[in-house]
LOSE-305064 format. One record per residue (C-alpha): x, y, z; residue in three letters; residue number from 1. Coordinates in Angstrom, 2 decimals, decimal comma, always signed. Layout:
N
FILO        c1        c2        c3   residuo   num
FILO         X         Y         Z       Ala   NUM
...
END
This chain:
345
FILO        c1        c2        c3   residuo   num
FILO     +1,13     -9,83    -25,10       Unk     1
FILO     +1,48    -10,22    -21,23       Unk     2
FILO     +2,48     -7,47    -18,87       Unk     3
FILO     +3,67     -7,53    -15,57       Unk     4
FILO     +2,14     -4,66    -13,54       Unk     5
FILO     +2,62     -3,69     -9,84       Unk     6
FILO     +2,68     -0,24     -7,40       Unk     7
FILO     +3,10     +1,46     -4,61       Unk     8
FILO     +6,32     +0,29     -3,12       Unk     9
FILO     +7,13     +3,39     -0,92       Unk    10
FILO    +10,74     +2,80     -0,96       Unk    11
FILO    +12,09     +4,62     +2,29       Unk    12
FILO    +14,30     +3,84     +4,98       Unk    13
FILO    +11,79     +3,59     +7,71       Unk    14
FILO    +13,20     +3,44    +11,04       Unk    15
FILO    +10,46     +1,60    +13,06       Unk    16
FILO    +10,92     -2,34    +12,67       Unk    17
FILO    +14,15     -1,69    +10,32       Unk    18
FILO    +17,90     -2,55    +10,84       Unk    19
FILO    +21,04     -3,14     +8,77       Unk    20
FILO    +20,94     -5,63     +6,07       Unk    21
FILO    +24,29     -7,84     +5,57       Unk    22
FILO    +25,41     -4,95     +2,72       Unk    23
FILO    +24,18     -1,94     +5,39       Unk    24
FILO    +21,29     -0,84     +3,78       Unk    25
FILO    +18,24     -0,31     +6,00       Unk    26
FILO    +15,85     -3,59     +5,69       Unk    27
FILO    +12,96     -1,56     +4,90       Unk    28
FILO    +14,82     -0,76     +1,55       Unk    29
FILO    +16,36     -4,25     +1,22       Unk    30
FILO    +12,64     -5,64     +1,70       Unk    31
FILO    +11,55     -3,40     -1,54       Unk    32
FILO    +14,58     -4,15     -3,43       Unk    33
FILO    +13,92     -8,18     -2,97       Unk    34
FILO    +10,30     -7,61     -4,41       Unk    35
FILO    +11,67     -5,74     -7,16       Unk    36
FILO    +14,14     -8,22     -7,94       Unk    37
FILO    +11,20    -11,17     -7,28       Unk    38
FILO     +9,08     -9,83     -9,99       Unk    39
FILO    +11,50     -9,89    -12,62       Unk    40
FILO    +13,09    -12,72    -12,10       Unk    41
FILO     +9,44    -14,14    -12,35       Unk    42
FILO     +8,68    -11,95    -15,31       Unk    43
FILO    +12,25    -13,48    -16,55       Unk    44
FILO    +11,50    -17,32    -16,26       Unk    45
FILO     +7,38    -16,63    -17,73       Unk    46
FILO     +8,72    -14,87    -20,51       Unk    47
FILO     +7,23    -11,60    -19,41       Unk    48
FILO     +9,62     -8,54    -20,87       Unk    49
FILO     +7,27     -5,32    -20,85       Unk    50
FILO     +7,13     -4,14    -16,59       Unk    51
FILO     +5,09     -1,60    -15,83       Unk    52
FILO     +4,70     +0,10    -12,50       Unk    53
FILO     +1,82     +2,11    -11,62       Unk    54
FILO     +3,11     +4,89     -9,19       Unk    55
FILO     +4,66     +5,43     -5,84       Unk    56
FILO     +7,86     +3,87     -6,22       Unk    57
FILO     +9,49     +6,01     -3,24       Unk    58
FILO     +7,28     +7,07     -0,04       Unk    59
FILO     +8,83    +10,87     -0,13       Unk    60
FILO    +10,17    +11,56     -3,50       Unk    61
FILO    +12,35    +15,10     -2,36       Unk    62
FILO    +13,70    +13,31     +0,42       Unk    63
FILO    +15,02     +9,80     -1,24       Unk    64
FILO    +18,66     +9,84     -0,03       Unk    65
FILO    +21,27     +9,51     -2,76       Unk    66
FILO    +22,66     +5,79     -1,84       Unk    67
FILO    +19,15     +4,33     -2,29       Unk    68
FILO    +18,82     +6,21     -5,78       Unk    69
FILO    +21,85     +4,67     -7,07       Unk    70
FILO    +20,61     +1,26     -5,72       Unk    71
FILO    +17,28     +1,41     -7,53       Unk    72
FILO    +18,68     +3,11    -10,95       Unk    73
FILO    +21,34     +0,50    -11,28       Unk    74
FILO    +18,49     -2,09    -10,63       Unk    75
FILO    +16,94     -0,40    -13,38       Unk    76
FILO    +19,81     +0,06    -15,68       Unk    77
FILO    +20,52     -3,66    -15,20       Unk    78
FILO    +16,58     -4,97    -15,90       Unk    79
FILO    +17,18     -2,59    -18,97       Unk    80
FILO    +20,19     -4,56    -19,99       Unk    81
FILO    +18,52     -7,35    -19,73       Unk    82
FILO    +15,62     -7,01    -22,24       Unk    83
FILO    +12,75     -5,41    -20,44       Unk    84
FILO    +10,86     -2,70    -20,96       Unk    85
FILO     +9,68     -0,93    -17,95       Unk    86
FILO     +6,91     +2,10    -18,31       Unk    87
FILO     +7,09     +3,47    -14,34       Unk    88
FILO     +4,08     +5,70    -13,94       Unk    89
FILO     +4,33     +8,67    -11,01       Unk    90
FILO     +2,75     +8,62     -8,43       Unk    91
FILO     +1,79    +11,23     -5,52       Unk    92
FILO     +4,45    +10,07     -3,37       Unk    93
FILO     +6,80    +10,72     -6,29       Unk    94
FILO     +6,47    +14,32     -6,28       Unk    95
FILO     +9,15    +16,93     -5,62       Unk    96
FILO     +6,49    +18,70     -4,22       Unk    97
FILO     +3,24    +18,74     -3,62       Unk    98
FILO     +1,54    +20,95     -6,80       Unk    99
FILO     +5,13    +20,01     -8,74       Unk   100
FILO     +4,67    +17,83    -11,78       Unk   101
FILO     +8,84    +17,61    -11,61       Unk   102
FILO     +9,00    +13,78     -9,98       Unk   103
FILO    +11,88    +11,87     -8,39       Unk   104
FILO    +11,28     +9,03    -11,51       Unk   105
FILO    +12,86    +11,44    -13,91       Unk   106
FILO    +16,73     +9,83    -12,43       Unk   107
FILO    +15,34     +6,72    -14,28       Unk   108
FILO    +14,68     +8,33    -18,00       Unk   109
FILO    +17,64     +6,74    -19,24       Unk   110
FILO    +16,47     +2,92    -18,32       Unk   111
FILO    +12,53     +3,51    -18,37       Unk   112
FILO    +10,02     +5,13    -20,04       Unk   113
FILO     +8,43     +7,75    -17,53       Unk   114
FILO     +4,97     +9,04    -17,49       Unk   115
FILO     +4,76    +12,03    -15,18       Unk   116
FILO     +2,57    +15,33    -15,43       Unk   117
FILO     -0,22    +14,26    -18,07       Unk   118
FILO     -2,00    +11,67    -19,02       Unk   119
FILO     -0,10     +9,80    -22,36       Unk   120
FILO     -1,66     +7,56    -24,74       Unk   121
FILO     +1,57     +4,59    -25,26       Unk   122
FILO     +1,32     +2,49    -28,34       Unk   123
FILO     +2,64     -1,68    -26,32       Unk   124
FILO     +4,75     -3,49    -28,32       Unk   125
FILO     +2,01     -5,95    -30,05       Unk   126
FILO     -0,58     -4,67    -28,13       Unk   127
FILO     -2,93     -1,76    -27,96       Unk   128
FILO     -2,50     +1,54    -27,64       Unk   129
FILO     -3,02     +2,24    -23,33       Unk   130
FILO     -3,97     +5,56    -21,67       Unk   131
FILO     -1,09     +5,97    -18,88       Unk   132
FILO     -2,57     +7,86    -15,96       Unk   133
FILO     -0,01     +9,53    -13,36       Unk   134
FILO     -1,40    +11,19    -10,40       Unk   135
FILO     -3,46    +14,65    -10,44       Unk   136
FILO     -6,11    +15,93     -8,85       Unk   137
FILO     -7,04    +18,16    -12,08       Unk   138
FILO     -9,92    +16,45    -12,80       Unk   139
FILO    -11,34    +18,49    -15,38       Unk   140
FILO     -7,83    +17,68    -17,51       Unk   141
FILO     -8,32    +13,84    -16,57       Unk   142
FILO    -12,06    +14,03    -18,11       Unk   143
FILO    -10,61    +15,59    -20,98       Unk   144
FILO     -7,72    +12,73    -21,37       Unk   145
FILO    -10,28    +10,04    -21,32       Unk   146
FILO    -12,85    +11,84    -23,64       Unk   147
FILO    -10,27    +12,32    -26,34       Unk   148
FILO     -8,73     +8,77    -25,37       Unk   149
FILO    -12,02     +7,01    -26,17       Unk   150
FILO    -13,08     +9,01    -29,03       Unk   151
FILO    -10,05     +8,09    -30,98       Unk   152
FILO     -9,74     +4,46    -30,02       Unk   153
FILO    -11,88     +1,03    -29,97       Unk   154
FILO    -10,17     -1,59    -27,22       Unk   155
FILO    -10,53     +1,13    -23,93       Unk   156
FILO     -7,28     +0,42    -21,45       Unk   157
FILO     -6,13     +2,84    -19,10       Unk   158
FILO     -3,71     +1,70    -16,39       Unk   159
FILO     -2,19     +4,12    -13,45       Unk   160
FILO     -1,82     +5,92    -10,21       Unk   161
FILO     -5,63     +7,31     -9,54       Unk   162
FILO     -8,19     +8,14     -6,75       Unk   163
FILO    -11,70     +7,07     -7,81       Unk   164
FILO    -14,74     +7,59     -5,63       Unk   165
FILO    -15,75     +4,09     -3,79       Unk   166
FILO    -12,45     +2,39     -3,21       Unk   167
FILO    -11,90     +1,52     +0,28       Unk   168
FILO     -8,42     +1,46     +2,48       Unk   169
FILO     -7,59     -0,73     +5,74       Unk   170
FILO     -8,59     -2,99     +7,26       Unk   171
FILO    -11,47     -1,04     +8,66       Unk   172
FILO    -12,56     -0,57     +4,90       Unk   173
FILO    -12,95     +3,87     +5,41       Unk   174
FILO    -13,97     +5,05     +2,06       Unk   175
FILO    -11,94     +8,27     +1,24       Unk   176
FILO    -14,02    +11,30     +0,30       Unk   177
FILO    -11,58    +12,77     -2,34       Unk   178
FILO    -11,58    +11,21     -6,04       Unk   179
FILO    -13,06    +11,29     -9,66       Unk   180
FILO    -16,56     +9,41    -10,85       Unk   181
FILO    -15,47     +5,86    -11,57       Unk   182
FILO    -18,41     +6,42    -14,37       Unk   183
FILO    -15,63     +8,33    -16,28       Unk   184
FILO    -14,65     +5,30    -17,34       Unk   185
FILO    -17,94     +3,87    -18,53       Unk   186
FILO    -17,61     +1,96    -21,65       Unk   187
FILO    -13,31     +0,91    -20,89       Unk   188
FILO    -12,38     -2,76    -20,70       Unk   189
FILO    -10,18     -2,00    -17,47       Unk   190
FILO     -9,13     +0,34    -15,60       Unk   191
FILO     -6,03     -0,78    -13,48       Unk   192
FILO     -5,29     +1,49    -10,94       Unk   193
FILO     -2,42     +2,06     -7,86       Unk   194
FILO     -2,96     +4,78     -5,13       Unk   195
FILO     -5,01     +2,42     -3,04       Unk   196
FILO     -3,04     -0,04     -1,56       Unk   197
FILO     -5,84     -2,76     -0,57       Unk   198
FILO     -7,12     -5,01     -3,77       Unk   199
FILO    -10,64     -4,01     -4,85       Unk   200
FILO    -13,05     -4,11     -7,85       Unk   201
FILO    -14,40     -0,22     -7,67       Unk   202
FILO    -16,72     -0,99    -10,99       Unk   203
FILO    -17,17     -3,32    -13,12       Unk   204
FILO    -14,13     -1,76    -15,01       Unk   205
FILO    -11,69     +0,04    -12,07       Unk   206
FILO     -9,72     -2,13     -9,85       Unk   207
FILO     -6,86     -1,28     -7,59       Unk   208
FILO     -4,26     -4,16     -8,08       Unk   209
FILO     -3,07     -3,48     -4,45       Unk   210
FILO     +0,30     -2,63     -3,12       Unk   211
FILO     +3,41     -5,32     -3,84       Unk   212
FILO     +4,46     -5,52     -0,52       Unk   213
FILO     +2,89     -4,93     +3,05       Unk   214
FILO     +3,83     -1,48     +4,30       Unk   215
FILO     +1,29     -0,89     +7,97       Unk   216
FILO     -0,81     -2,37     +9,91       Unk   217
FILO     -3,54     -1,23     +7,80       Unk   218
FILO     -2,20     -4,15     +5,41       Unk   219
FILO     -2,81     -6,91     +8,09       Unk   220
FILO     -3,78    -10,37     +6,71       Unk   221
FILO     -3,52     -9,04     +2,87       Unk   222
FILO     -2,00    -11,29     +0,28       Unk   223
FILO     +0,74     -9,09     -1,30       Unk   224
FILO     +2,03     -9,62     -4,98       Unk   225
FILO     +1,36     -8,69     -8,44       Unk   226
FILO     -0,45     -8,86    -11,61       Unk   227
FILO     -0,13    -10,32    -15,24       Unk   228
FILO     -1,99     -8,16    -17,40       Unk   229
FILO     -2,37    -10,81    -20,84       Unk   230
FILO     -4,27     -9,12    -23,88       Unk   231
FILO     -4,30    -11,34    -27,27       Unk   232
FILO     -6,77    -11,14    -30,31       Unk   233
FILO     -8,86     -8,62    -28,68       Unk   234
FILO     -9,35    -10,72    -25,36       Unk   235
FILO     -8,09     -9,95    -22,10       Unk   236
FILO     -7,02    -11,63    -18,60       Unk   237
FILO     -5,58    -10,74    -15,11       Unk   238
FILO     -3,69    -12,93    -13,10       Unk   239
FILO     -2,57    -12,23     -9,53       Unk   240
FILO     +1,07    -13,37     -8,51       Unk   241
FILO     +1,45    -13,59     -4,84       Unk   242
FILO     +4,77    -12,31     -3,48       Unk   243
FILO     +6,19    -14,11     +0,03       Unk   244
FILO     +7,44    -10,83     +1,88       Unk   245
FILO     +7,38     -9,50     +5,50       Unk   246
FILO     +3,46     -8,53     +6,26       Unk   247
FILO     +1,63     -7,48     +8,97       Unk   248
FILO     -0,79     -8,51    +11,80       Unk   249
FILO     -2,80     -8,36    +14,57       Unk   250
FILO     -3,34    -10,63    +16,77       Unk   251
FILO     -5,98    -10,60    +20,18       Unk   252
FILO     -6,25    -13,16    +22,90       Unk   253
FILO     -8,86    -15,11    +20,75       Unk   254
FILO     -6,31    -15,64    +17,68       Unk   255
FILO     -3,27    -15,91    +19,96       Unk   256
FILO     -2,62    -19,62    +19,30       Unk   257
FILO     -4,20    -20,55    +15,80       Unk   258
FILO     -2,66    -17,17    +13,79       Unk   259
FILO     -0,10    -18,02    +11,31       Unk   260
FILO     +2,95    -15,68    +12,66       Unk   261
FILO     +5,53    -16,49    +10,82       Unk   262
FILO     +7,44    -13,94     +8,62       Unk   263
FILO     +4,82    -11,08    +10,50       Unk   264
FILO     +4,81     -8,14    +12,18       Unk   265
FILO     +2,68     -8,29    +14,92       Unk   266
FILO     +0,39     -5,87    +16,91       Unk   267
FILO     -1,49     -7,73    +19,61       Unk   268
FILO     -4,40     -6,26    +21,00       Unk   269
FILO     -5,47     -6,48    +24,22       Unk   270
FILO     -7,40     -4,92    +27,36       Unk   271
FILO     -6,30     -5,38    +31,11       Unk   272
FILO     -3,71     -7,49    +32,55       Unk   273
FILO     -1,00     -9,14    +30,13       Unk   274
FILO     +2,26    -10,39    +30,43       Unk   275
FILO     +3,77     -8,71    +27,51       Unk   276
FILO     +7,04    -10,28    +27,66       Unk   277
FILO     +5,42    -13,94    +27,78       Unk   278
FILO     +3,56    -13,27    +24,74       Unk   279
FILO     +6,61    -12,02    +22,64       Unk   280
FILO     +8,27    -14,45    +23,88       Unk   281
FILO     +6,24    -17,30    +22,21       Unk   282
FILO     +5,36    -14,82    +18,70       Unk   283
FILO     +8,90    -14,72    +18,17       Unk   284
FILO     +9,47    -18,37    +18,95       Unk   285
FILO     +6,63    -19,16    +16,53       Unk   286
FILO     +8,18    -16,82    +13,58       Unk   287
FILO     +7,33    -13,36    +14,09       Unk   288
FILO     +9,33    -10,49    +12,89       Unk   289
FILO     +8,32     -8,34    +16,00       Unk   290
FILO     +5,75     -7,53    +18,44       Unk   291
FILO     +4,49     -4,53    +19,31       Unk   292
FILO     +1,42     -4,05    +22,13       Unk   293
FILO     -1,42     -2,00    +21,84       Unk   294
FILO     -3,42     -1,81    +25,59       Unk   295
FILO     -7,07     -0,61    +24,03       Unk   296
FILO     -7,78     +1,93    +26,58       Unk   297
FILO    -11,58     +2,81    +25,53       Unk   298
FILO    -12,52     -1,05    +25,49       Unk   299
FILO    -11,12     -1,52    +28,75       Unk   300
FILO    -12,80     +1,10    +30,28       Unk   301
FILO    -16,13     -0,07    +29,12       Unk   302
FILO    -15,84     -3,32    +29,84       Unk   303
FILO    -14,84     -1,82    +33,80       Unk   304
FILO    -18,20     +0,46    +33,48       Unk   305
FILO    -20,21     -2,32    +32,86       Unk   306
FILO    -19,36     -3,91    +35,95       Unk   307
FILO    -22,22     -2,47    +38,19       Unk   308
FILO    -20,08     -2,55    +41,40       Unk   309
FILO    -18,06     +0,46    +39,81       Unk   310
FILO    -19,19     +4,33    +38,64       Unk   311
FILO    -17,72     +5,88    +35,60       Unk   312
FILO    -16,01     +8,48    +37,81       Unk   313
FILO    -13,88     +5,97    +40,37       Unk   314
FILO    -13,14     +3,50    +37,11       Unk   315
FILO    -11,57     +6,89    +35,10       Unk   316
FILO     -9,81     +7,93    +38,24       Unk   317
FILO     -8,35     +4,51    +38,69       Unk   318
FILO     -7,09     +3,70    +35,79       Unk   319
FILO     -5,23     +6,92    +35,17       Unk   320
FILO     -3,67     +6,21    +38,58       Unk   321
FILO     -2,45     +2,87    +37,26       Unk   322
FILO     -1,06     +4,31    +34,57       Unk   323
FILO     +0,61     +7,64    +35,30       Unk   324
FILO     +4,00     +8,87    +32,99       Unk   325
FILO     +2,09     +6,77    +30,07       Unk   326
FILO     -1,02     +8,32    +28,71       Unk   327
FILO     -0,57     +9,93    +25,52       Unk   328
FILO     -2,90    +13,71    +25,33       Unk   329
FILO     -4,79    +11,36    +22,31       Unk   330
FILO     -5,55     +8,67    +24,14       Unk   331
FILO     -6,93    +10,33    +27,12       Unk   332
FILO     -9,19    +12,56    +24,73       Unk   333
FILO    -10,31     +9,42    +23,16       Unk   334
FILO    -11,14     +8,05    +26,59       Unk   335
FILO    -13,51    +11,16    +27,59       Unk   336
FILO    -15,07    +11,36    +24,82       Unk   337
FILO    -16,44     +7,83    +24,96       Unk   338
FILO    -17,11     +8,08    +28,48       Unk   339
FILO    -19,42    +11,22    +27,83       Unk   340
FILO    -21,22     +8,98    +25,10       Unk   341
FILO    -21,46     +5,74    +28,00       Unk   342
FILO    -23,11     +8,80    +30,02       Unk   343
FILO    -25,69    +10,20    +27,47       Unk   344
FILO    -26,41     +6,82    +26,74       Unk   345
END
């Protein structure tokens, strides 16, 4: 049996980047709806036919506008026609509200099997019988799920939308403090989990398979697709599927002329002087999707302090005179607060 599994698509229609694809839907949307249609046509000519999705199929699940339901259901209702069966776990994002276990997936009941509010043990067509997590925070009901899940069964599978202590997000690699013991799982085969948008191994047994498609900055430089989940005669194997879609990146001075740009959104980095409009102007002629600057305020400071013929006092004073009617309240807190540190120090 092979399964096709993927998650976290946040479909919205983002305004920042977006505009008008050639049938007036907002790109963000049309960008989601391509990767959609990409894994099943993949899952069509690899004679994959059971889909499952693993939560967090729209960003804000009380605010998905009508038009883009009707666009996803009939992609659904279509897929369905087709011959696949698609299990779409909920995720957080898929809430109607926040304590709610009511989701936004219920519009696709009639094309999908939907897992929302508890965990559900799903007997696969010629496979094994898989714990289906959606999200909760109610761990003592989770512990419960898996206890009675592994008492009654041999071949331990649980797939779903999950925080588990350990996993890490951007590119910076924080480690969120919320989440259950990934030694609840002690003793599964796998654990394959969405929430967590950056691929990881947590355990030996709990991986995130990573989101489809790139959604931040916090993505930059992360291969996007999805997985093939095979199980036969007790064995099991995961493949990864990459998926060519918009991502994201950013760029310095040092990475300026050997980054791969194309089909990117890029954030360039950079302290001091720049000419802004020179540097899009090349990123775009390489490939890029956009450009978007970020002047690193702290770093430039420091690297001004360090110059012994200036004082921390006449540097601050300086630059906020350079750069009056543009410091955001954050940035300039962010900027005293280091200096006090350069002081202490």
């Amino acid at each position: 049996m092979k399964v096709a599994l993927f998650t976290d698509l946040h479909i919205h229609p983002y305004a920042r980047f977006a505009g008008l694809s050639d049938r007036g839907l907002n790109t963000w949307v049309e960008s989601a709806l391509q990767v959609l249609g990409d894994i099943y046509t993949y899952c069509a000519d690899h004679g994959v036919s059971d889909v499952w999705f693993l939560g967090d199929l729209f960003h804000v699940g009380v605010r998905s506008y009508s038009r883009i339901l009707n666009q996803v259901s009939r992609f659904f209702q279509e897929q369905q026609r087709l011959g696949f069966n698609t299990i779409l776990v909920a995720g957080n994002h898929d809430r109607i509200a926040r304590q709610s276990p009511e989701t936004i997936l219920t519009n696709f009941r009639e094309y999908c099997l939907v897992i929302e509010g508890a965990p559900s043990v799903v007997t696969v067509r010629g496979g094994p019988e898989i714990l289906f997590i959606p999200y909760t925070e109610d761990y003592a009901l989770l512990s419960r799920a898996v206890e009675n899940y592994r008492i009654a069964h041999g071949d331990l599978i649980a797939v779903g939308h999950l925080a588990v202590e350990g996993a890490v997000v951007g590119v910076n690699e924080y480690q969120p403090p919320e989440g259950c013991k990934g030694r609840l799982f002690t003793g599964f085969k796998a654990v394959l989990l969405g929430h967590y948008h950056k691929r990881q191994i947590v355990t030996p047994a709990v991986r995130y398979i990573g989101s489809a498609m790139s959604l931040d900055f916090h993505d930059s430089q992360a291969e996007k697709g999805f997985e093939i989940l095979t199980l036969e005669d007790g064995a099991m194997s995961v493949e990864f599927v990459p998926i060519n879609s918009t991502g994201f990146a950013v760029l310095d001075n040092s990475t300026l002329l050997s980054a791969d740009v194309r089909n990117r959104i890029i954030r360039f980095d950079y302290a001091g002087e720049l000419d802004e409009e020179e540097v899009r102007r090349q990123l775009l002629g390489r490939g890029a999707e956009a450009v978007v600057f970020n002047r690193e305020v702290v770093r430039e400071v420091e690297e001004r302090i360090a110059n012994p013929d200036t004082d921390e006092k006449g540097c601050i004073n300086d630059y906020v005179e350079r750069n009056k009617g543009e410091l955001a309240g954050d940035r300039l807190v962010a900027l005293g607060l280091d200096i006090a540190e350069s002081t202490r120090a």
